[in-house]
C-alpha positions as CSV (number, residue, x, y, z in Angstrom):
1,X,133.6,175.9,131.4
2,X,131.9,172.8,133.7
3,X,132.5,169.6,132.8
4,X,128.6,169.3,131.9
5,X,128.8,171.8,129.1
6,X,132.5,170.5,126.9
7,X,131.8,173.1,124.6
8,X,131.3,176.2,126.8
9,X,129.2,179.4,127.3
10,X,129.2,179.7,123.2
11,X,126.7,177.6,122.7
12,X,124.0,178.9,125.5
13,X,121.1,179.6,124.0
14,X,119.9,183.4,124.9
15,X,119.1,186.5,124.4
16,X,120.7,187.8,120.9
17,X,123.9,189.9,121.2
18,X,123.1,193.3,121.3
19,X,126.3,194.3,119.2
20,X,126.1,192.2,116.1
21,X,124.5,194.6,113.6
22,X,121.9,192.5,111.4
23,X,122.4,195.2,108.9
24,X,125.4,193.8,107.8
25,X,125.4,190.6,106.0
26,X,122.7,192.0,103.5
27,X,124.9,195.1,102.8
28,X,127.8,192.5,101.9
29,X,125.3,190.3,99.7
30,X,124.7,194.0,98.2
31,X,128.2,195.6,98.1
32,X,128.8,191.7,96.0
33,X,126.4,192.2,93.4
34,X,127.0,195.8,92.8
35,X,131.0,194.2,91.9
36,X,129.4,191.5,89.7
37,X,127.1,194.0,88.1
38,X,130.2,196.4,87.3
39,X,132.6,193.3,86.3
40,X,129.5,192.6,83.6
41,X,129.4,195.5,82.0
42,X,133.1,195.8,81.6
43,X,133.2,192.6,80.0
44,X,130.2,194.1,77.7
45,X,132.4,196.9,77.1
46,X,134.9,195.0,76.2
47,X,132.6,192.7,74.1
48,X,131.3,196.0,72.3
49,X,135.2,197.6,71.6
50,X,136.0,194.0,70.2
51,X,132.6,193.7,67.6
52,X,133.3,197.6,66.6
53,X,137.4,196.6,65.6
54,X,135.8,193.5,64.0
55,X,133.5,195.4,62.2
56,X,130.4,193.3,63.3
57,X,128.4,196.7,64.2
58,X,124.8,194.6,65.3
59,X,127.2,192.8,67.8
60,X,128.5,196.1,69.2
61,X,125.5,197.5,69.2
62,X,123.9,194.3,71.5
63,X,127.1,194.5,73.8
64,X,126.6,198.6,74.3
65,X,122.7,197.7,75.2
66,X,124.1,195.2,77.9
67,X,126.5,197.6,79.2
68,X,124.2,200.5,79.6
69,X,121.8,197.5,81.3
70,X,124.8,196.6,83.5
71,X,124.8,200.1,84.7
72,X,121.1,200.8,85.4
73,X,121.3,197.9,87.0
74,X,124.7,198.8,89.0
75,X,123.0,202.0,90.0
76,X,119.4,200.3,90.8
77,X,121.6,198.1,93.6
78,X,123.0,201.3,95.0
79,X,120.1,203.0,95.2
80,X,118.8,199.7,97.3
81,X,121.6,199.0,99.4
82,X,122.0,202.8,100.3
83,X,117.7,203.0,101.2
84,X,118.3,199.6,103.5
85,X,115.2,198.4,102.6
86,X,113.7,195.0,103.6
87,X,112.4,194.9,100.4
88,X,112.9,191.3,98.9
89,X,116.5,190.9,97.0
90,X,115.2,188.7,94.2
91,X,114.0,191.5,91.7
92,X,117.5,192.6,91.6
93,X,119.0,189.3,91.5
94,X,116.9,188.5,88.6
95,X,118.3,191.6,86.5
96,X,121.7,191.3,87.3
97,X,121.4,187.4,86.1
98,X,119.7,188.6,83.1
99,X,122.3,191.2,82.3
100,X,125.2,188.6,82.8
101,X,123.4,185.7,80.4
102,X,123.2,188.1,77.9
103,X,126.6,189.2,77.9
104,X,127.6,185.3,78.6
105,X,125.3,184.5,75.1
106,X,126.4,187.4,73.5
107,X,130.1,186.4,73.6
108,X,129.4,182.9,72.8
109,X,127.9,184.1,69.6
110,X,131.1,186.4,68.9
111,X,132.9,183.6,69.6
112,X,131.3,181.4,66.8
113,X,131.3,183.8,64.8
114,X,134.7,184.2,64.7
115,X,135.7,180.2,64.7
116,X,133.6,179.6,61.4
């Protein structure tokens, strides 16, 4: 380290690392949504066990079409992350947001349904 350059040969611009595998941080981003995917549909699952014990059958009905969503969804990811595609993320990211604001609405409207 020279005096010249405090913060050493870290910060030299150059060529890029040959060892750092770009691959990586997308199969993360991937590996996460495939857990929020499957944490959604348990929850939906949950939602639809919940409206069947309550007897609210259109509600269990809803929360079984979210689950089976959650899944296709689940297995839609998998599919991606395991082709590596550069195919743009957002298509995905859009369904799995859809899928988790209707389970989020869904159980808002369980749970005002149950309060009055």
């Amino acid at each position: 380290m020279s005096p010249a350059d405090p913060a050493g040969p870290a910060s030299s611009p150059g060529p890029p690392d040959p060892t750092r595998d770009p691959g990586l941080q997308p199969e993360r981003t991937a590996l996460a949504w495939q857990r929020t995917s499957l944490s959604t549909a348990m929850v939906a699952l949950l939602l639809a066990f919940a409206c069947l014990r309550g007897g609210f059958l259109i509600g269990a009905l809803a929360a079984a079409l979210i689950t089976v969503a959650a899944v296709v969804v689940l297995f839609g990811l998998r599919r991606r992350a395991a082709a590596r595609s550069r195919v743009s993320p957002w298509g995905a990211l859009t369904r799995v947001t859809v899928v988790i604001v209707a389970t989020a609405v869904l159980g808002v409207i369980l749970g005002a349904i149950v309060l009055f």
